[in-house]
PAGU-785945 format. One record per residue (C-alpha): residue in one letter; z, x, y. Coordinates in steps of 0.5 Angstrom, whole numbers, plus 500, padded with zeros to 3 digits. Layout:
% residues N
AZXY...
% end
This chain:
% residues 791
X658902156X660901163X667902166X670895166X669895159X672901157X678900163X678893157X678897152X683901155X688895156X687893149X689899145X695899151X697892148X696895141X702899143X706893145X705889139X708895135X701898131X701905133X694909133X697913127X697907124X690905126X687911124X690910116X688902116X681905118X682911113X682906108X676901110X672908109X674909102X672902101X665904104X665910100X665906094X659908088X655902086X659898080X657894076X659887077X661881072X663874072X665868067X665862070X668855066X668849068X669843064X669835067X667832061X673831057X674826052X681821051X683824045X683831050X686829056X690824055X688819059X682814060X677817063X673816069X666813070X661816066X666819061X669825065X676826066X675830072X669831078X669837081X670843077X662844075X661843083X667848083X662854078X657853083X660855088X663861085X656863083X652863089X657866094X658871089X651873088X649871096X655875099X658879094X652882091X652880084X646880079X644873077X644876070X651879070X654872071X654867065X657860066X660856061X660848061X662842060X661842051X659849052X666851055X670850047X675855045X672859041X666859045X670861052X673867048X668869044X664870051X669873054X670878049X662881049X660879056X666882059X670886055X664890051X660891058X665893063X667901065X672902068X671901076X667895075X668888078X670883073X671876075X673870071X674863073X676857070X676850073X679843067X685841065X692847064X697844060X705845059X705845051X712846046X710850040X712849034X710855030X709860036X713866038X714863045X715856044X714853051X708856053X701854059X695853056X688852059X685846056X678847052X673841051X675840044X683841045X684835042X691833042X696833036X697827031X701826026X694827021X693833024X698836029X695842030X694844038X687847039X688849047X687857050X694860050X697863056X700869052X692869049X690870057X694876057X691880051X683877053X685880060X689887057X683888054X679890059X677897061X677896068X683893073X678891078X679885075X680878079X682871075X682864078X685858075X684852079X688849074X696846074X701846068X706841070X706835066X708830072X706823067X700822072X692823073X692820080X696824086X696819092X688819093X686826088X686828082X691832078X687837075X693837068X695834062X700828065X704829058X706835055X703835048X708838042X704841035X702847031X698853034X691853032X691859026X685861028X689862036X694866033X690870028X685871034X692874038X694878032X687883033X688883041X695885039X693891035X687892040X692892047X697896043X702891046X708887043X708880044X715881048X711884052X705879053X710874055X714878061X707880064X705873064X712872066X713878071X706876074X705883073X697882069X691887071X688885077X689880082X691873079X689866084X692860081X690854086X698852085X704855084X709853079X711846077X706844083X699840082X693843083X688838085X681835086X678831093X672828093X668827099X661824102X657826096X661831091X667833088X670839088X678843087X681844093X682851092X675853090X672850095X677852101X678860097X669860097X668858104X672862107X668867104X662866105X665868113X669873111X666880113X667887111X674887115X676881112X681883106X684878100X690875104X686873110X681869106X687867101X691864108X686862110X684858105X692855103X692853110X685849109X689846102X695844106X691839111X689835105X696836101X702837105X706842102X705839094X701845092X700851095X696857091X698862090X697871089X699875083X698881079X699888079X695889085X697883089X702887094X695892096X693891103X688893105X684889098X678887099X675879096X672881088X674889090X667889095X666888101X660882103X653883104X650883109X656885113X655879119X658871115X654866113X654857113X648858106X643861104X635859101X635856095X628854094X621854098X617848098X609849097X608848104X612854107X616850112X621845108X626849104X632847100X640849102X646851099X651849105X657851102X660855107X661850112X668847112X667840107X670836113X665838116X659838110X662831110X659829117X653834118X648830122X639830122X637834126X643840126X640846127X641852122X638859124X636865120X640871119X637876122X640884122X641885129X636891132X642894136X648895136X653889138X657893144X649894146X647887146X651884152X648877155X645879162X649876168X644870170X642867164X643860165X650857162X650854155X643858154X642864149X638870149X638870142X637862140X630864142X629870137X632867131X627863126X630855126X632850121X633843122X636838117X633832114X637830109X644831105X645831097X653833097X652841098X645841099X641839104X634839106X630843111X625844115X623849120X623848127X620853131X613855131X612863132X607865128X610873127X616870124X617872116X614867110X621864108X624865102X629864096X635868097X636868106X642867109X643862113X648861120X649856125X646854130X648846133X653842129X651835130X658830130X656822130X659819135X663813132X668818128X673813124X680814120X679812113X685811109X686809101X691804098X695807095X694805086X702804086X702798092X701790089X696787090X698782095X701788099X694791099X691784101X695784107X694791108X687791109X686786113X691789118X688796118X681792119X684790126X685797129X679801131X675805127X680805121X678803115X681803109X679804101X683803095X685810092X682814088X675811088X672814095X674819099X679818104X684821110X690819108X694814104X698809105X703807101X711806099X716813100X716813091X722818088X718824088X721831084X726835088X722841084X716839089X720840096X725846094X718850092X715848099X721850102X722856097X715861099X708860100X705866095X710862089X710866082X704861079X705865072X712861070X711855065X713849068X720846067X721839064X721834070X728833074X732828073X735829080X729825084X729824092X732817093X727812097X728807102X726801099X720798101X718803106X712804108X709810111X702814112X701821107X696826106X691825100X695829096X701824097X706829102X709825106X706825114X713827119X715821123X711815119X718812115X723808116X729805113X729797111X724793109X720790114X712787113X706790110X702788117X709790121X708797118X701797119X703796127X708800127X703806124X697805129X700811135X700815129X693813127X691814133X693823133X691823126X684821128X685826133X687831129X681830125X676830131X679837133X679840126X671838125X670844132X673848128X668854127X671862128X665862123X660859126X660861133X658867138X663866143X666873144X674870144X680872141X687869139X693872137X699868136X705873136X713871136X716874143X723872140X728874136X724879134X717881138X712882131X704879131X704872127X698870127X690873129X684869130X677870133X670869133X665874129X658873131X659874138X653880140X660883143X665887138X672889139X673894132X681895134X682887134X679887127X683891125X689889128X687882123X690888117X696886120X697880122X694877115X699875109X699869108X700862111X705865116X711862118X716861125X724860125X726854128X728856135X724862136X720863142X712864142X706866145X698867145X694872148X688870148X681875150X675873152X671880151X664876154X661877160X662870163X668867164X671862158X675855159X680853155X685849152X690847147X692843143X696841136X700838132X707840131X712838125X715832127X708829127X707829135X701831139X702837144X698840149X699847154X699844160X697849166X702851169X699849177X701842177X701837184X703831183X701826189X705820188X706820182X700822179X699829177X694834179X692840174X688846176X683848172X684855174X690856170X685855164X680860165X680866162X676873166X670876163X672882159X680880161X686878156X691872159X698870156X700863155X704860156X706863162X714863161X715863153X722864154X723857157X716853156X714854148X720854143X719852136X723846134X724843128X724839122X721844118X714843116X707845118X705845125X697846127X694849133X687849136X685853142X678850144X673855148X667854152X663856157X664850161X669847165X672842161X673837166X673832163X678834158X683835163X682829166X683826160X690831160X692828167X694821165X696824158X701828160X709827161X712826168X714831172X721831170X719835163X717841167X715846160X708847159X708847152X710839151X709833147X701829149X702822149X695820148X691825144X685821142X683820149X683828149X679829143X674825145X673828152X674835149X667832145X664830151X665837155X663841149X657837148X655837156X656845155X651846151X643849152X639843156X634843150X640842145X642836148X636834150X633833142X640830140X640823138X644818143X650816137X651824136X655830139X651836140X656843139X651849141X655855138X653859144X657855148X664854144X669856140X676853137X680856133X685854129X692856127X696853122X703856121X710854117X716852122X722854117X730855118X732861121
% end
């Protein structure tokens, strides 16, 4: 390492000291990552349920086509089943899977009990999954009687004929998970227990009964509790206040906390329960220093982008307060991230089949013929070594070339068909079991916004709807609940107060709590106000109004916000933290009231490390985060490269509007203003604060809400970009950096166009002429989500 990098080195451990974190403290993060390392090899076991195919006397409304009440939760097994068995070293034969008419009480108890409880010794990994139908059910003959309930395929509701209640008890959770001889347990529930009177939310669907069943518990249900009361040596006051407490073994993932839905969304292809998808792809990125709730925050900031504030998972357990906690208690293997792995080999060796699970499903959704995926390859030098030589042409790799590539041909949902694309003959066989990583994201040009008619709209309102989006540019709409969609447009219904005050109450809620029946006190509504909200039915900021007014004078109103939220959506398809190997690195910190790290994001498959920013993220990690209204906050960002990196930034703050850091050098030329790319550069080896003057030019406003930021790295200059930005911006009298954009689209798009022209000449050459070619050796963007609350 020469003297330039260890003088960066130097100034890294030096704003280390800045934020707070002393190398005492370092040294126990690290004392602790060590002891993870040291680990003996455990065994590890998992049971997976997934029931999709309820009947109507079960679920209690009318099924879907094709006689499933549900879409996405055999799509949610898979996907806990391959990254378990691909990135945490889990034996095929040590998960067992229960579906659909597999998946009936008995039979999810009985597995339980010799799959997990008879197998594991104390220091195995357990991990129990379950994605259906949770329920709130009134006992008549049972201690407690307002009780959870996971929904079995054959929890029939009561009648007056057979009034008996057929559904997995919570309190019987609690003993199956007492049972066990080992803590290292982690329990998902990709389920909700509040009864809200419907199936559909906005354009997803709910994943609980819409009713609240009243009956008998089963006799064979509380006969089975009374042999686990004798086994665990508990009472049954005690079962119900872990459960309430939240004090149960382990780690416990709900994908909502209480009195919130947890849902289902469907895009191009497949469904899938929002949380399982989210939570599974972080962790196909996630790398050995990675701990729990990073991967948990990360994953609620990708549920809120399509939720709003409806449902936030949640964390609990005994060992939910643990820091330094790994994902499943193991760190991943291998250490370095991936997109996927190779699921089978065709006979003629080139063409292989791929589970792609580890991409963001947005950007599943638009995966274009012709991306490029490489094989993961263990590095033969150390990272710090493998530093990129200076006349390497920009937009060009030194590894490109060394990495056995894939093409796309096709897309099925999660798998995608393959064929390789380079013809080195001393590249390995390929086989079942490889990771894959990638290497150019293909993005259709002709991007749209797809907005769903919401199920509560008449059907004249709906006519004149789609006929007015008809008339926008690249929007389209859909009737709700049949396809997928970006947002929903419909009126501002009463909703339950329960809902807001639990978003404004905390983002890690207690999920262990049985639901209360629903508020009467319901937030009043405008009548005939019509307004834009996110699938799950949260309402976008700034797109209602009061009075009545026409569907087709709404619609014209809306199109300014049509026009960020496709914006929006272009930024959030660059997305790649995961993906790219650009060496950049930003952290989000709160300068006043008080100075603390808020929130770190950075690159981790550049070939160039920085192992005290790693562990800085043990720091920064804890959930979504959340700024007071009127604190004043800053990014410090690193290029730990060899090249200079350019940059912009760009968001979404609370109110609904776009913002951008415009560079502090602005000329203007009559009234034209002049922006300096200079001021958007950062150094080789350098880190840079923006905004320049945090004190004055970024201070977080209000309302409360979530706010969501993108800082967009590459090894060109954005030129284009910054055109765009130039006739964007606001006049000279605001002087902040941090300001409002008044026509975001036109900056997404430009922001395409220069990270397309940034990459490899051979990359763009090869890419069709409707597509965008993003090379990760030639960009970044990282994305912020955070929470604006109160002070």
């Amino acid at each position: 390492m020469g003297l330039k990098r260890r003088t960066f080195l130097q100034q890294a451990g030096l704003a280390l000291s800045a934020w707070g974190i002393s190398e005492t403290g370092l040294s126990v993060l690290a004392r602790r990552y060590q002891q993870v390392l040291a680990q003996p090899t455990r065994r590890k076991l998992a049971l997976l349920v997934g029931i999709n195919q309820y009947a109507e006397q079960v679920c209690d409304c009318t099924p879907l086509r094709g006689n499933t009440a549900l879409n996405g939760c055999l799509t949610d097994v898979a996907l806990q089943q391959e990254v378990l068995i691909h990135r945490f070293g889990f034996q095929p034969s040590d998960i067992l899977t229960l579906t659909d008419q597999q998946a009936t009480r008995e039979a999810i108890e009985t597995a339980f009990l010799s799959h997990l409880t008879e197998q594991a010794r104390p220091g195995d990994v357990v991990v129990f999954h379950f994605s259906g139908l949770g329920s709130q059910v009134k006992f008549e003959n049972a201690p407690e009687a307002l009780q959870n309930t996971l929904v079995p395929v054959d929890g029939i509701l009561p009648s007056e004929e057979n009034p008996t209640i057929h559904d997995l008890q919570e309190e019987t959770l609690v003993l199956l998970l007492r049972s066990l001889q080992t803590d290292q347990v982690t329990t998902v529930l990709d389920a909700s227990f509040a009864d809200f009177g419907r199936f559909l939310q906005g354009n997803l669907r709910i994943r609980s009964r819409p009713n609240a069943p009243s009956g008998y518990a089963c006799d064979a249900e509380l006969a089975f509790q009374e042999q686990l009361l004798t086994q665990t040596k508990l009472s049954r006051e005690q079962v119900v206040q872990q459960w309430r407490s939240g004090q149960l073994p382990g780690i416990m993932l709900t994908a909502a906390g209480a009195n919130q839905i947890a849902t289902e969304g469907q895009w191009n292809g497949f469904s899938a329960g929002l949380f399982t998808y989210a939570l599974t792809q972080q962790l196909w990125w996630t790398t050995p220093v990675s701990t729990l709730r990073i991967n948990l925050g990360r994953a609620i900031g990708s549920v809120k982008q399509l939720v709003g504030s409806n449902q936030l998972p949640a964390l609990s357990g005994q060992k939910s307060q643990e820091q330094v906690l790994s994902a499943y208690y193991t760190l991943p293997t291998p250490a370095s991230s991936a997109d996927g792995v190779v699921t089978a080999v065709e006979e003629d060796g080139k063409t292989v089949q791929l589970w792609l699970a580890g991409l963001p499903a947005s950007v599943l959704e638009y995966y274009g013929t012709n991306s490029l995926l490489s094989l993961y390859q263990p590095a033969a030098t150390p990272p710090s070594s493998k530093l990129k030589t200076a006349d390497e042409a920009p937009g060009t790799s030194s590894d490109l070339g060394d990495r056995p590539l894939l093409q796309v041909r096709s897309r099925d949902g999660l798998t995608v068909k393959a064929r390789v694309a380079t013809t080195d003959a001393s590249s390995p066989p390929l086989q079942v079991g490889q990771l894959v990583q990638e290497s150019v994201r293909l993005l259709p040009r002709n991007i749209s916004l797809t907005v769903a008619l919401d199920t509560s709209l008449e059907r004249i309102e709906r006519v004149d709807a789609t006929s007015a989006f008809a008339s926008i540019p690249r929007v389209s709409s859909v009737v709700a609940g049949e396809q997928p969609a970006d947002y929903l447009f419909g009126k501002n219904l009463p909703q339950p107060r329960t809902l807001a005050a639990l978003a404004d109450d905390g983002l890690l809620a207690d999920a262990t709590q049985p639901a209360t029946s629903k508020t009467a006190n319901d937030t009043p509504a405008a009548k005939s106000s019509y307004g834009l909200f996110y699938p799950g039915r949260a309402v976008i900021p700034g797109t209602l109004v009061e009075g009545e007014e026409a569907v087709k004078t709404a619609v014209n109103r809306l199109t300014p916000q049509l026009r960020t939220l496709l914006a929006t959506k272009l930024l959030r398809l660059t997305v790649n933290e995961g993906s790219s190997r650009l060496g950049v690195r930003a952290v989000l910190e709160m300068v006043s009231p008080q100075e603390r790290i808020v929130m770190l994001q950075e690159t981790v498959r550049a070939p160039w490390s920085m192992p005290s920013s790693r562990l800085v993220s043990l720091l920064a990690g804890n959930g979504v985060p959340t700024l007071p209204i009127g604190s004043h906050v800053q990014f410090r960002l690193s290029n730990y490269g060899d090249r200079p990196v350019y940059f912009i930034l760009l968001g979404l703050d609370t109110s609904g509007s776009a913002i951008a850091l415009y560079p502090a050098s602005v000329t203007f030329s009559s009234t034209a203003p002049r922006l300096s790319l200079q001021d958007n550069v950062i150094p080789p080896e350098q880190t840079i604060t923006i905004p320049q003057n945090p004190l004055s030019d970024w201070i977080i406003q209000g309302p409360t809400g979530f706010a969501e930021t993108y800082l967009i790295f590459s090894r060109s200059p954005l030129t284009q970009a910054f055109a765009a930005l130039e006739t964007a911006m606001r006049s000279k009298g605001d002087a902040r950096q941090v300001n409002v954009l008044l026509d975001p689209l036109k900056v997404a798009q430009a922001v395409l166009r220069d990270l397309h022209q940034a990459g490899a000449p051979a990359v763009k050459a090869d890419a069709p002429s409707d597509s965008y070619a993003l090379d990760v050796d030639s960009w970044a963007t990282l994305s912020f989500i955070y929470r604006v609350a109160e002070a």
